[in-house]
N, C-alpha and C positions, 0 to 999 in steps of 0.2 A: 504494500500500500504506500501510497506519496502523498506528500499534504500539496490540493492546488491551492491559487493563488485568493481560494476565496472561499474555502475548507475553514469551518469552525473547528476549533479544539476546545471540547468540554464544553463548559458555559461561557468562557475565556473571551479569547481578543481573536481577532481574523489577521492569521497569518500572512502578510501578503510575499509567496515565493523564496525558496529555500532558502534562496541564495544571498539574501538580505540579513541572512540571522548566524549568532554567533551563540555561542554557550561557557555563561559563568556560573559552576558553583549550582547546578542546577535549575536555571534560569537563561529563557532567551531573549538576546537583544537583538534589537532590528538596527538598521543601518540608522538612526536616530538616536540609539542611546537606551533608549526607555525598555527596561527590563519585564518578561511577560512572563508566570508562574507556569510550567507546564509540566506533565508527569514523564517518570522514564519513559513510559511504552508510548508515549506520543513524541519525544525526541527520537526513539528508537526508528518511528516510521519517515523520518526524512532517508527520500531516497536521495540519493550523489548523482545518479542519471535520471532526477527529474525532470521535463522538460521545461522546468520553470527557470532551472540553472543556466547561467550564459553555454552557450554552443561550446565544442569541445571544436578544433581544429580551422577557426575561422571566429568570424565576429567582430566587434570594434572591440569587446571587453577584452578578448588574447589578444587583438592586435593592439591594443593600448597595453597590454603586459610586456608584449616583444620588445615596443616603443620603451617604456622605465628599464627593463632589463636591458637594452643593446645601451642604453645610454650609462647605464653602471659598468658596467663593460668595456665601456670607450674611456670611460676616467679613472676610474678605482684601476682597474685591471692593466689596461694600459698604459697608467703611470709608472706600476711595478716594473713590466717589464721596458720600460726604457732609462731603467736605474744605468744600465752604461754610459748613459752621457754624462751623468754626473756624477759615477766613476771618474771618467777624464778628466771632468773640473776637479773635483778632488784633488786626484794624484798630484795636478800641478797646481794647486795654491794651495797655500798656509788656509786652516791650522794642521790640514789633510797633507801636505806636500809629500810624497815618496812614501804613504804608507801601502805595505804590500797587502794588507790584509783588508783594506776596503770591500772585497769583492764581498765579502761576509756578508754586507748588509743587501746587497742582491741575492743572494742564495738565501737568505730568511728568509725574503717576498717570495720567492717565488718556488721553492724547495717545500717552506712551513705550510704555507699556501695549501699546495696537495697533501702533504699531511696530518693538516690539521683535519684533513675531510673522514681520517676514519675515526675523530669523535663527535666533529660537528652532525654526519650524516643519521650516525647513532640515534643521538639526541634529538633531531627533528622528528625523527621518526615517532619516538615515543615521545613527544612532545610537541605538536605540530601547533599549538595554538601561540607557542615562543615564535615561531616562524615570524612570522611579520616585527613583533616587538626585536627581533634580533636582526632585521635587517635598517631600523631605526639605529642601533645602538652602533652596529658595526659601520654604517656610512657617519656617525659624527666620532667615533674613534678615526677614521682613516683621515677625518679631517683635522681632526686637533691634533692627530700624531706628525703631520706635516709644518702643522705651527711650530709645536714643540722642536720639532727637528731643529726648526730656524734657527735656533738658539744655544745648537751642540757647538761643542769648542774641541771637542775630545770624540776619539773612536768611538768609546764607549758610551755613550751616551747618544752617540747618531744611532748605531745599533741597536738600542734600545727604543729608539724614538722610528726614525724612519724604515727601519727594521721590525721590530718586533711587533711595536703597537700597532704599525699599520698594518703587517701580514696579519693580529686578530682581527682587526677592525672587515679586513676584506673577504677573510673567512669566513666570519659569522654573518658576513654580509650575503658571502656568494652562494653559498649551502643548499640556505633555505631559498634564496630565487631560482634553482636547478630544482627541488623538487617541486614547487608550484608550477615550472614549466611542464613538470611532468602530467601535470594533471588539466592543462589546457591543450595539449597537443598530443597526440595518441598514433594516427595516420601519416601526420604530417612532423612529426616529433623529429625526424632526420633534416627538413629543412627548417625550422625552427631553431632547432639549436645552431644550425650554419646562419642564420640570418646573426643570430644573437652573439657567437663569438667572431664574427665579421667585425665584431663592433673594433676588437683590438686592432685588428689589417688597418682600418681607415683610420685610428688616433696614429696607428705608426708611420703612417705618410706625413704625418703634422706634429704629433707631437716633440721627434727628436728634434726637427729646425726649431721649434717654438721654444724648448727646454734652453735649448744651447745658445738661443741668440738671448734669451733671460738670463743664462748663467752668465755667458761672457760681457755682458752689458752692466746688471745691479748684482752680480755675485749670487753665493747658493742661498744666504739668508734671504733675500728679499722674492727669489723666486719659488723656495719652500713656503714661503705666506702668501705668494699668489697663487700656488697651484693650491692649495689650502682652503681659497675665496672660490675659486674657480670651480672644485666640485662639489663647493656648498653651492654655489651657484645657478651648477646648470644640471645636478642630480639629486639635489634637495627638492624640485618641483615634481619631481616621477615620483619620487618615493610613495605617493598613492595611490597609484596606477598597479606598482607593485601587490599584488594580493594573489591568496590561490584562487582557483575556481570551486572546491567545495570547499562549505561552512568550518572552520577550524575547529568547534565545540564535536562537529559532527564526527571528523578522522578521530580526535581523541578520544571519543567515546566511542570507538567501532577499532580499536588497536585488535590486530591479532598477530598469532602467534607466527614469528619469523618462517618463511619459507627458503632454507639453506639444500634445496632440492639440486641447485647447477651446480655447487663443487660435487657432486657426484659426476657431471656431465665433461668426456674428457676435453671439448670446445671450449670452454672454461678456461683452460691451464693452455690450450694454443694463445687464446683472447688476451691472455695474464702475460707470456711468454715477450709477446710482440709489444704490449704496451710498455711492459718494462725497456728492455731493450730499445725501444726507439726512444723511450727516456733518455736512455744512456748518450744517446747521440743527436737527439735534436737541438738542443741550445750549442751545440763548437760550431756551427756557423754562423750564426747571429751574433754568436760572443767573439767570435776571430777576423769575420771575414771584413770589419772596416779596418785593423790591424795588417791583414795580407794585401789588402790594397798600397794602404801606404807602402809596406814594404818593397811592394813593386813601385813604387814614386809617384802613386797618386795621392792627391791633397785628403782632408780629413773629412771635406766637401761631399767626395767620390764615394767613401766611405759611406757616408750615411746614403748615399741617393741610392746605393745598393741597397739599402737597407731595406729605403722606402719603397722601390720596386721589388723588393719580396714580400711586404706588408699590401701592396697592390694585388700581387698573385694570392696571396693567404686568402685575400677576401673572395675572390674568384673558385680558389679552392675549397674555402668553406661552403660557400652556399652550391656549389656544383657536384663536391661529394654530397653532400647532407641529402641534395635531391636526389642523386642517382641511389643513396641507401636507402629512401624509403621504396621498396620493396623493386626497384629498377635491374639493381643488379645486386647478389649476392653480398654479405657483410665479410663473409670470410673470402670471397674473392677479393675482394676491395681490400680487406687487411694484409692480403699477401703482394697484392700489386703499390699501393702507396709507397709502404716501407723500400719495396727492390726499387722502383725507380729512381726514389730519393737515395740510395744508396748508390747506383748506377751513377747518377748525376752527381754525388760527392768525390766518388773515384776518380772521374771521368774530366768533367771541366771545373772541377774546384782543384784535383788533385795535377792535371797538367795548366790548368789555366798560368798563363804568364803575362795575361793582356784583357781589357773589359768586353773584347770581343769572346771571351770564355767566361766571365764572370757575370757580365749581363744576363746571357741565359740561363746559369745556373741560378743566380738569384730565384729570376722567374720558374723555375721548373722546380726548384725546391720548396719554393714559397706557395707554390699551386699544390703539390702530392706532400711534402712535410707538414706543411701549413694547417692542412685540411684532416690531416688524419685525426685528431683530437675528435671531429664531428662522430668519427664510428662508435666513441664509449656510448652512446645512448641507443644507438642498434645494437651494437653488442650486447648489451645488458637484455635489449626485448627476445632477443634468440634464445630465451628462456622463459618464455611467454610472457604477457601483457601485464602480467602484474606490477601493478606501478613501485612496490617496495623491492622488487626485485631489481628492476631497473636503476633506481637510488640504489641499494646495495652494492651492486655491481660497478656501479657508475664509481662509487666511492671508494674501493676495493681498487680501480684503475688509476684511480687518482691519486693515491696513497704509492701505489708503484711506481708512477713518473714521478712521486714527488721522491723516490728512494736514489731513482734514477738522478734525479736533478739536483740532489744533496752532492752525490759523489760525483758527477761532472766536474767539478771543480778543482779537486784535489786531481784525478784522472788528467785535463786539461792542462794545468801546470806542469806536472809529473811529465806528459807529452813534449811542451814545448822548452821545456827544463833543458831534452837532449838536446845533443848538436849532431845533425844529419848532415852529410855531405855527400850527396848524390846528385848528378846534372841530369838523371833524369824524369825527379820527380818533385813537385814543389819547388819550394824555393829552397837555392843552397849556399848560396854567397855571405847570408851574413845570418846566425843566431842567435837566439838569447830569450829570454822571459820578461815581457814587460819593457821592452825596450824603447828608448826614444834617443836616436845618434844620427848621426850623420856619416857620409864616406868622403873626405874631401880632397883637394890640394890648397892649401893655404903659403900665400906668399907676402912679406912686410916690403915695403917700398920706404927710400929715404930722400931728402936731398942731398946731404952725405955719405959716404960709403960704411961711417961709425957713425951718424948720427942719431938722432929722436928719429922713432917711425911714422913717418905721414899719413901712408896710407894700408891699408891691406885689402889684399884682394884675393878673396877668399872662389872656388869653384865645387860647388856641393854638388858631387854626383850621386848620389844615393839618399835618401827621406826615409828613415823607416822614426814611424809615431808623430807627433802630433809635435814639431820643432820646426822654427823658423830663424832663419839668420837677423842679426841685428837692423830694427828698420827706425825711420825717423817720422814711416805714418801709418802706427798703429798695428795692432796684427787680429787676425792673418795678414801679412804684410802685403799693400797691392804695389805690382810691379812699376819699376818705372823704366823698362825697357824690356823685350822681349827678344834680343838679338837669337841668332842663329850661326856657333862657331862650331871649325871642324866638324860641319855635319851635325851638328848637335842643337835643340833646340832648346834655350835658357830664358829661364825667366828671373830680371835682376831688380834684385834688391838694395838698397841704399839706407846707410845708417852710419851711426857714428859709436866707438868706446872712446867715451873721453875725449880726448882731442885729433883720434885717430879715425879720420875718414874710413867707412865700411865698404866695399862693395861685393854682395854675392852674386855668382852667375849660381841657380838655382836648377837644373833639371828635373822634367819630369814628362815621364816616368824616369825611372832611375836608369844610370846606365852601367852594364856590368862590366865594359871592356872601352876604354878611350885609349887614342894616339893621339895626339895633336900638338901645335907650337902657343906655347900661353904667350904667347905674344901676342896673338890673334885677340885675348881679350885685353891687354894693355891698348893696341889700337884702337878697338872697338871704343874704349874710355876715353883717349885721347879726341877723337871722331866728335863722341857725343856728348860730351861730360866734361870736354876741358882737360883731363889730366896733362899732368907735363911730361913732355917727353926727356927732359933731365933728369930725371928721379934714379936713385939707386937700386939693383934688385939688393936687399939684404939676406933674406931667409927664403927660403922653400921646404915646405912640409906634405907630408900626403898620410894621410891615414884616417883613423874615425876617431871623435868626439860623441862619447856616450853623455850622455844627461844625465840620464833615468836607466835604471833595470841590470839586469845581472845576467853573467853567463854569455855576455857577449863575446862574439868572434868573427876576425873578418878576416876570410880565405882569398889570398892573391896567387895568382900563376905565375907573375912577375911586374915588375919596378923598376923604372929606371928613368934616368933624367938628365940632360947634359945642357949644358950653358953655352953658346955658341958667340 
């Protein structure tokens, strides 16, 4: 039996539609407030498929749910993961300068994240009517914890703030919005949740320029208090939108007993196997690959637009897998094909790429089949039938694995890049190290006498690996004030002063691994353009690298030589 919309109960009040009423303490309230006395066996007869309840896989009411949810999505979530940029602001300013252990506070967000899912998920369950109240509590934690952040001077303390407090804040936030999706989408549950975690693909196109041009402009304090305002701002309005589709009073009083029927089922342990495992490796691209760029001599620029064109294809791949697994193609084919391709595509032109014409499509082809895989945990979970607890079960059980997976990434990744590999046929082999920010250069002092004070230096950086720019006199990233073209080589030159000693770097890029040529060529070049005098003394000549930052550096030569004519 279902109560309709115009069903007496008892002598009582006229319930108007399930869907309106919550239950406290024995009593139900309608979307007004006002409390109505009614007995178990008349609570008991609200049906969850009445058709008085908003529609299940369609409606404004789910599509105003999609709506609050993708926009949680797009700031909570998205923030976390673009904690790399402000990794880099870190590393290079005070009070953070040079500490190695920064990355900690990115593996809490995003590591705790998934783990905290196998007690938040718990808890919803046997507690669905916290649901909403804990999606209140975790959006004004993630905001205060970005306040507080502002105000760290010390590791420990960022850690605790921009770390900790905000990975509960986004937990207790995201939890319970993945089980009420469950209960508005059922058919359509595969493209739903790709609609919904698209949300992050489209903040990663905007949010890293947006982060970085705040950081490098008002510093991390004042852009931790506006990112702070910003998703009090624009995801403090949804937060009402957010609701499930059945009565909260109703799940809690209808709990049963857990159904652990699929760890019998051996698809289960494939489903477990692949998620873990592509934990293991889905964040060294995203965490490396604006680092490999430099390393080949692209700017920091380059870096990120990779970035954003993987954030491009994620969103493409979200909602394209998510449609094709609602019941289009197979869940277990799709889990064997996403993983091999994106594996294919790391081998292939990440692992030989030496140029953006190998790195452009990888982005894209990774960012489309790695991107999108996450969408399979909520088919995966139904290929154990429709039961909606099984599904959260499941879901959370996956999530707890990537988050095992994504804890140890990071020790594994260092561990990785710690070695020094010297192979010409695979990667890069010319220069390594961890964390590194150096140059490869030839450096030469110019005087008017042959013992005199140095005038001028005239510095030739063939090689960028990290985020380092030569001395300039307007501002950095420093823009050029010439682009000449010596021995074949195309530079981009920089102008600045130490002290009273003229700068000039000729800058390439991309980097180059093998030069001949007469440095004379850029003495004229300055002469030409710039005025230098052609009386000046050579004093000094240097060739090697200038490390900044980072450790375990090593730079491998075939040979060196130089003569003065």
């Amino acid at each position: 039996m279902s109560i309709g919309p115009n069903q007496v109960l008892g002598a009582e009040e006229v319930i108007r539609g399930a869907s309106q009423l919550t239950h406290r303490s024995g009593h139900m309230v309608d979307s007004d407030g006002a409390e109505k006395l009614v007995t178990d066996s008349e609570m008991a007869a609200v049906d969850p498929e009445d058709q008085n309840l908003p529609p299940m896989d369609g409606g404004p009411a789910a599509w105003r749910f999609i709506f609050g949810a993708f926009m949680m999505e797009a700031f909570q979530w998205g923030f976390a993961l673009n904690y790399g940029v402000f990794q880099n602001y870190y590393f290079k300013h005070q009070p953070f300068q040079g500490n190695k252990s920064l990355s900690i506070v990115g593996t809490v967000a995003t590591g705790g994240f998934f783990l905290g899912a196998a007690v938040v998920i718990p808890f919803i369950k046997f507690f669905p009517r916290c649901r909403r109240p804990m999606v209140w509590i975790g959006w004004a934690l993630s905001v205060v914890s970005l306040i507080a952040a502002s105000f760290a001077t010390t590791l420990g303390v960022l850690i605790a703030t921009q770390g900790v407090i905000y990975t509960v804040g986004i937990t207790i936030l995201y939890w319970p919005v993945m089980s009420m999706m469950s209960e508005w989408f059922v058919k359509k549950r595969g493209l739903a949740f790709g609609i919904f975690t698209a949300a992050t693909g489209l903040s990663g196109i905007v949010m890293p320029f947006a982060l970085a041009a705040l950081l490098d402009r008002y510093g991390y304090a004042t852009t931790l208090r506006a990112m702070g305002v910003a998703l009090a701002v624009f995801t403090g309005p949804v937060l009402p939108m957010v609701k499930g589709r059945i009565p909260a009073w109703y799940a809690g009083a209808n709990k049963k007993k857990a159904d652990l029927s699929f760890l019998k089922n051996p698809v289960f342990y494939f489903f477990s196997a692949s998620v873990l495992f592509q934990g293991l490796g889905h964040y060294f691209p995203t965490l490396y690959l604006p680092l490999y760029a430099t390393l080949l001599g692209h700017s920091s620029l380059m870096g990120a637009l990779l970035l954003a064109l993987f954030s491009v294809a994620q969103i493409i791949g979200q909602v394209g897998i998510g449609h094709l697994s609602d019941g289009r193609v197979s869940v277990q084919m799709l889990a064997f094909i996403i993983p091999s391709v994106s594996c294919i595509a790391v081998f292939t032109l990440w692992g030989f790429g030496r140029s953006l014409a190998c790195l452009i499509p990888f982005s894209l082809i990774y960012g489309v089949f790695a991107g999108g895989y996450l969408i399979l945990w909520a088919r995966m979970g139904m290929t154990f039938g429709d039961d909606e607890d099984v599904a959260l079960t499941t879901f959370g059980i996956f999530a707890f694995l990537k988050g095992i997976g994504n804890i140890i990434t990071g020790p594994i990744g260092a561990a990785l890049v710690a070695e020094d590999f010297d192979t010409k046929a695979y990667g890069l082999e010319s220069y390594t190290g961890t964390l590194l920010h150096a140059n490869v250069a030839y450096d030469t002092f110019l005087s008017t006498t042959p013992t005199g004070s140095q005038t001028h230096e005239i510095m030739i950086w063939l090689g960028v690996f990290g985020d380092i720019y030569p001395l300039s006199d307007n501002g950095y990233p420093p823009f050029p004030v010439a682009t000449p073209t010596i021995g074949g080589v195309a530079f981009n030159l920089i102008a600045g002063h130490n002290g009273n000693v003229i700068v000039y770097s000729f800058v390439t890029a991309p980097a180059v691994t093998s030069f001949r040529g007469d440095l004379m060529g850029f003495y004229k070049f300055l002469e030409g353009s710039f005025g230098l005098s052609s009386g000046l003394y050579l004093q000094t000549v240097q060739a090697g690298t200038e490390v900044f930052t980072g450790t375990g550096a090593r730079l491998t030569t075939s040979g060196y030589s130089i003569g003065v004519n």
